[in-house]
C-alpha positions as CSV (number, residue, x, y, z in Angstrom):
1,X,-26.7,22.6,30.9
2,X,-29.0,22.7,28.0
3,X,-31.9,19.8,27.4
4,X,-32.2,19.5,23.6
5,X,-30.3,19.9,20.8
6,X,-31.5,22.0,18.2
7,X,-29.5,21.9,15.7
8,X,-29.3,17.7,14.3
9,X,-25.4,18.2,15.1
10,X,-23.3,14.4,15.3
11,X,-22.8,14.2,18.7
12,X,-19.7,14.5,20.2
13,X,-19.6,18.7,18.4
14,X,-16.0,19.9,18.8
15,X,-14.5,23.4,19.0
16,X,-11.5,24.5,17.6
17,X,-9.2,27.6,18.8
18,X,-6.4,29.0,16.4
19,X,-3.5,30.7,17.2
20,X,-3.5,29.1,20.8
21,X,0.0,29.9,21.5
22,X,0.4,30.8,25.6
23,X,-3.5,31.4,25.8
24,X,-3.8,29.0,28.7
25,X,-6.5,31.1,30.3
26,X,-9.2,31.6,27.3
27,X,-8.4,27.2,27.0
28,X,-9.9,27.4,30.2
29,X,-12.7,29.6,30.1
30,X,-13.7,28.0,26.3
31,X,-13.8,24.6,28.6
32,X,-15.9,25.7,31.5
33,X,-18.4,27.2,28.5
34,X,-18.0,23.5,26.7
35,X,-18.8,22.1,30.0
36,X,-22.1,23.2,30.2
37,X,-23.0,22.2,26.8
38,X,-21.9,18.3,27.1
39,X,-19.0,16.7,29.0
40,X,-17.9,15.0,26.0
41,X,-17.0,18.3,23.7
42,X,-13.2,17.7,22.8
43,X,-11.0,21.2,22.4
44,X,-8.9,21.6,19.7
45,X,-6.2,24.0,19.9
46,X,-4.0,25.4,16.5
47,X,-1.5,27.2,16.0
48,X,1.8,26.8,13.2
49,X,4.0,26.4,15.6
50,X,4.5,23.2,17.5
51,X,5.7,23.8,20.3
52,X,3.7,26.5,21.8
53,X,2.6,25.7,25.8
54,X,-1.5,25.8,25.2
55,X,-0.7,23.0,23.3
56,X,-0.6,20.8,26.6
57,X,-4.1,23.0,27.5
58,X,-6.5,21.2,24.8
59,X,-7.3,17.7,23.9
60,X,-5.7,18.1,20.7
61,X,-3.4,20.0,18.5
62,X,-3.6,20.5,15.1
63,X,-0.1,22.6,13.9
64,X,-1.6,24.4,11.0
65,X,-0.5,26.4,8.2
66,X,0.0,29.5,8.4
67,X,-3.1,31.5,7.8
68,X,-1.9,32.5,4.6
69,X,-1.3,29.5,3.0
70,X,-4.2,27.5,4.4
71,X,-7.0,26.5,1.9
72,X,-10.7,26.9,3.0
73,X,-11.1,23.2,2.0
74,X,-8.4,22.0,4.0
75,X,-9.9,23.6,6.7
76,X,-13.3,22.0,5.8
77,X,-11.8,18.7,5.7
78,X,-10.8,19.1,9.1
79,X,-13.5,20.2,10.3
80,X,-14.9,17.2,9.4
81,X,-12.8,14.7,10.0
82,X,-12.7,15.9,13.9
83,X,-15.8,16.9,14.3
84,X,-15.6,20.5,14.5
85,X,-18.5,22.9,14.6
86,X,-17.5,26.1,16.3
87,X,-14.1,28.3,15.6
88,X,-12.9,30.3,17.5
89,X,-10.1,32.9,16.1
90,X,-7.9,34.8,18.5
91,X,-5.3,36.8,16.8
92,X,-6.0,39.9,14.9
93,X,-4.4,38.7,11.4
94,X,-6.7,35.7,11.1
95,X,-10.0,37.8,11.6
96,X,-10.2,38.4,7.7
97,X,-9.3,35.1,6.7
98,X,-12.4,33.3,8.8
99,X,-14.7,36.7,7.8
100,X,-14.5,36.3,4.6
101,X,-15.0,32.6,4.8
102,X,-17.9,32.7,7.8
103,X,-20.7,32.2,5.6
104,X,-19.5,29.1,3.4
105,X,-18.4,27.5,6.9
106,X,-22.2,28.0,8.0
107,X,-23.8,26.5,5.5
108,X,-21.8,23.3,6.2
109,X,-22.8,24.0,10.0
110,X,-19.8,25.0,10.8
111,X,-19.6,28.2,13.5
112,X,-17.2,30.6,14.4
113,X,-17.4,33.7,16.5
114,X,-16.4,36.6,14.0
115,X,-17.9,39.4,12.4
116,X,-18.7,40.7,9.2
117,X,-15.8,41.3,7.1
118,X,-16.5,44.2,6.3
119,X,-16.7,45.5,9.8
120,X,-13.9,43.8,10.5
121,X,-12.5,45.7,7.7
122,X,-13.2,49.2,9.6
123,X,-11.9,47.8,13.2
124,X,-8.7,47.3,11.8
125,X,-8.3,50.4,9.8
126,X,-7.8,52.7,12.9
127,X,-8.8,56.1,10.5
128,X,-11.9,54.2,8.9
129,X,-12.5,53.5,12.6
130,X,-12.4,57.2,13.6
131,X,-14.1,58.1,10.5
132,X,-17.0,55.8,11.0
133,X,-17.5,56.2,14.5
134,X,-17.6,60.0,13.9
135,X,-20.3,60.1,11.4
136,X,-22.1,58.5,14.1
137,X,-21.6,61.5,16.9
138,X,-19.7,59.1,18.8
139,X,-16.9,59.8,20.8
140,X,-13.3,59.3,19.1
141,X,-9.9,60.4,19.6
142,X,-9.0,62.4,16.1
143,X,-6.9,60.1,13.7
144,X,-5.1,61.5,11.3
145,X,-2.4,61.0,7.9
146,X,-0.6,63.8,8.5
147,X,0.2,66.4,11.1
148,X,1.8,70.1,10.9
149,X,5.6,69.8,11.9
150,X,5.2,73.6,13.1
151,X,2.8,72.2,16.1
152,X,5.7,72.2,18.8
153,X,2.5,72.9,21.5
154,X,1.3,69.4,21.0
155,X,1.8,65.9,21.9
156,X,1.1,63.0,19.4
157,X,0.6,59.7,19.6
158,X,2.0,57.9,16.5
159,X,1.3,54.2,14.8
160,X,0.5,51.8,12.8
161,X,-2.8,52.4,10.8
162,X,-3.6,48.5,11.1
163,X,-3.0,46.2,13.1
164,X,-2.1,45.8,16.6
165,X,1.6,47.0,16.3
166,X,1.8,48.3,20.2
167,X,6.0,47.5,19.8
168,X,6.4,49.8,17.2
169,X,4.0,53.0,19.0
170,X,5.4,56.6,19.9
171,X,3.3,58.0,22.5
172,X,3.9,61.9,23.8
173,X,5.7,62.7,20.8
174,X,6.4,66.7,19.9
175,X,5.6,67.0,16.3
176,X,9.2,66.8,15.2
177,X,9.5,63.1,17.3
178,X,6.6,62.1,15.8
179,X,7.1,63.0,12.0
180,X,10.7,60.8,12.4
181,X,9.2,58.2,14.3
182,X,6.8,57.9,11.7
183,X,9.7,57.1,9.0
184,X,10.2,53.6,10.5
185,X,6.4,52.8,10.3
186,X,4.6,51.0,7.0
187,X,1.8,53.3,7.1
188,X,1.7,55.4,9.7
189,X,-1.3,57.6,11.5
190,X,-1.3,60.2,14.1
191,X,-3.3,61.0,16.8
192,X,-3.4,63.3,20.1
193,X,-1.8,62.3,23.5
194,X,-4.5,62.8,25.6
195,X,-3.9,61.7,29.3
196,X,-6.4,59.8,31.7
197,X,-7.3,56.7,32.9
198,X,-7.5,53.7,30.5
199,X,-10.3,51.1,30.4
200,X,-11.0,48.0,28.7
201,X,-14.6,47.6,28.1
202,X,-15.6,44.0,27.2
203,X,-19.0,43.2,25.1
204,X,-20.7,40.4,23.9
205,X,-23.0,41.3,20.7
206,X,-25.6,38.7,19.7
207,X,-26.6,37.6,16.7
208,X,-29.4,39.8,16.1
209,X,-26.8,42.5,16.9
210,X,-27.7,43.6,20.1
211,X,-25.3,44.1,23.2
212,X,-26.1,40.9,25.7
213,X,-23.5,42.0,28.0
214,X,-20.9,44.6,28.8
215,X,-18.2,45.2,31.6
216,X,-15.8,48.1,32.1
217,X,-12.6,47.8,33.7
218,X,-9.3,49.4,34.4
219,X,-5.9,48.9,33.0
220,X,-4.0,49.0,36.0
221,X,-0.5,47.6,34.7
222,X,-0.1,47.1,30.8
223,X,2.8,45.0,29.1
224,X,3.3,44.9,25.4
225,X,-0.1,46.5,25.1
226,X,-2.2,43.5,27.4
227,X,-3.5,44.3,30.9
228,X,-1.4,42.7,33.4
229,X,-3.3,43.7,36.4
230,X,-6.9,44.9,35.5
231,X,-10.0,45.9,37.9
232,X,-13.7,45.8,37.0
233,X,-15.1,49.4,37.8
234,X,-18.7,49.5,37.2
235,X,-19.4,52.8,34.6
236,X,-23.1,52.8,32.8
237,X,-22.6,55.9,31.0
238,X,-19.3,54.6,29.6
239,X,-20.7,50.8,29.5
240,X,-23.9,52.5,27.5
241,X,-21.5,54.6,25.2
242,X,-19.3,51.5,24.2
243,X,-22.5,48.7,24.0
244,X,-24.0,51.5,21.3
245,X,-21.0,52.2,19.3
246,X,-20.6,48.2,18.9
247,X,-24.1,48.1,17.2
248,X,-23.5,51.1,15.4
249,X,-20.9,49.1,13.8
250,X,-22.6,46.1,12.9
251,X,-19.8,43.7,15.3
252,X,-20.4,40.2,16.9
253,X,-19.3,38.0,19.6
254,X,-16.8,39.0,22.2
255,X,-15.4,42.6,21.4
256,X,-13.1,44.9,23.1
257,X,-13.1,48.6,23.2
258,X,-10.4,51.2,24.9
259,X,-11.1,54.4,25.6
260,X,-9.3,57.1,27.8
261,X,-11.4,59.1,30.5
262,X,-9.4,62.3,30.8
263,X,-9.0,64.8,33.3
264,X,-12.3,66.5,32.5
265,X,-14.0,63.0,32.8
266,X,-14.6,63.4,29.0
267,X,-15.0,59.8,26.9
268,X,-12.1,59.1,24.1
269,X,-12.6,55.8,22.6
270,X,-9.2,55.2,20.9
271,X,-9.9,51.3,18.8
272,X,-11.9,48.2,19.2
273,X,-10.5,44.6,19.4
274,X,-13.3,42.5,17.4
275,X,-12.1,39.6,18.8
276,X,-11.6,38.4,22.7
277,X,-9.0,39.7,24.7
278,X,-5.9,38.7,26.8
279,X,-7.1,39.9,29.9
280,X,-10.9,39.2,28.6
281,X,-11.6,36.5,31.5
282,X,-11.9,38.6,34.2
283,X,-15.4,39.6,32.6
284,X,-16.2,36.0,31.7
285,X,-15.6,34.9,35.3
286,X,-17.5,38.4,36.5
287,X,-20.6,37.0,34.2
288,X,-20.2,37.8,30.6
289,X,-20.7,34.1,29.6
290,X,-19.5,35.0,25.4
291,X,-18.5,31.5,25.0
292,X,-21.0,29.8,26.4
293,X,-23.4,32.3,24.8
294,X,-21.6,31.9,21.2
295,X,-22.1,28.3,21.4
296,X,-25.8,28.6,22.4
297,X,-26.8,30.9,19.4
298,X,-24.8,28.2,17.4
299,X,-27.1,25.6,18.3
300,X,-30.1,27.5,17.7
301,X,-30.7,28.8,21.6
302,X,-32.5,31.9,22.3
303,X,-30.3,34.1,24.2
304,X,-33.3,35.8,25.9
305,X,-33.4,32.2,28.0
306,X,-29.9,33.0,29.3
307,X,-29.8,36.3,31.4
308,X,-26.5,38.3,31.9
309,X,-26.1,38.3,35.7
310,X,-22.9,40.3,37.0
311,X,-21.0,38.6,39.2
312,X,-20.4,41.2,41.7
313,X,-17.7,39.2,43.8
314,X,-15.2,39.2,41.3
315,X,-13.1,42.5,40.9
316,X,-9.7,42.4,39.9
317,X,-7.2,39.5,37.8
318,X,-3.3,39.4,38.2
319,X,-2.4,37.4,35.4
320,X,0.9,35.7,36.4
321,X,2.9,32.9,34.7
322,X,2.3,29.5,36.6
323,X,3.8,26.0,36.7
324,X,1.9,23.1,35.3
325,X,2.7,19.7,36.5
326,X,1.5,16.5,34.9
């Protein structure tokens, strides 16, 4: 629990989470972190649909427009009008949207845990991502436009160029399967099947751009492109690797990279999630405190005051649907 206030904000300062949908989990990690700023922090929770289940998770729901249609001034107003002072976006397509408007938001005092747009811009863009990365000597899997059809020797992963999109991936593809499944993609890219073990590697970059925090783990059992079953595996070299290419790139807050280790125990970082993750709170409750840290910077804290201390007890998350009774 902090002992001043830095920043003149009207006390009771809110915090609003979009796209809430079934995010029950982050509700509850973004609480504990609200809990040691002041008990009487209210969470507000959006989303454009009503009737999403997080909505019984906050203390109150705002059904917004869709990102698309909603004016920065409507936003503003209420912001205001509740109190708000930190955002917190969650869904890939919103990134741009509260990007582009971070700095206008700031200057009202008004917070929210994104990065730049225009490294936004290149985390989204998986062949800017490979490109950048690259001209940084950093390990990337190869992403390409276009692939020989006469490569029958090779397997190919194929997808969307942005975006998320795991529905619509082809993975181990010959170059025939992968040229047609291209045809039913908006713009697809290509990229090798490599095989190994998959890790999530969760980072929280501060505000001066540094890395305050990083833990690796596996992807024991992934649905629709989440981590059902995850285990933290301590890795420096990789945990180095990942904390560096995030600063190359100019990222804050809570980011995600994946990268395959393959056979050879060789590094392939295949994208980065600039935003926090679905199976994210197992390194929150392992220690990497991004909320509570995102909300200290806010106010005007010096991170250096707050140590990252791994919590070596906690290992693995099931994440599991559960009944709530009230």
């Amino acid at each position: 629990m902090i002992n001043r206030n830095t920043t003149g904000f009207i006390s009771p300062s809110n915090v609003l989470i979009t796209s809430i949908s079934r995010k029950v989990p982050l509700l509850q990690s973004i609480k504990a972190a609200m809990a040691k700023i002041s008990l009487n922090m209210k969470l507000y929770g959006g989303d454009n649909d009503r009737s999403v289940i997080a909505k019984h998770f906050v203390d109150s729901f705002w059904e917004m427009p869709r990102i698309s249609h909603l004016d920065i001034e409507e936003l503003i107003s209420y912001c205001k009008k509740n109190r708000i002072r930190f955002i917190i976006p969650t869904r890939d397509g919103e990134l741009k949207y509260f990007s582009s408007n971070r700095d206008k938001l700031k200057r009202l005092g008004i917070y929210v845990m994104v990065s730049p747009l225009s490294y936004i811009e290149i985390c989204l863009d998986k062949l800017n991502f490979f490109s950048s990365l690259r001209k940084h000597g950093i390990p990337v899997i190869p992403t390409f436009l276009c692939i020989e059809d006469s490569r029958e020797n090779m397997k190919y992963v194929v997808k969307e160029r942005f975006g998320a999109g795991s529905q619509t991936l082809g993975k181990s593809l010959t170059s025939t399967q992968a040229l047609n499944h291209a045809k039913d993609l908006k713009e697809p890219i290509f990229q090798p099947m490599i095989e190994g073990t998959e890790y999530s590697i969760d980072i929280y970059v501060d505000i001066n751009g540094r890395s305050k925090g990083v833990i690796s783990r596996t992807r024991d059992k992934i649905v629709d492109g989440e981590s059902q079953i995850t285990t933290i595996k301590n890795m420096p070299e990789l945990e180095k690797l990942c904390s560096n290419a995030a600063e190359k790139l100019g990222l804050y807050g809570h980011v995600i990279f994946q990268v395959i280790i393959d056979q050879y125990n060789e590094f392939h970082i295949i994208e980065c999630n600039p935003r926090f993750g679905g199976a994210s709170t197992l390194s929150v409750a392992a220690g990497l405190d991004s909320f509570y840290w995102f909300l200290l910077e806010s106010m005007g804290e010096n991170l250096d005051h707050y140590p990252f201390i791994q919590n070596e007890k906690v290992s693995t998350m099931v994440r599991h649907p559960q009944d709530y009774i009230y």
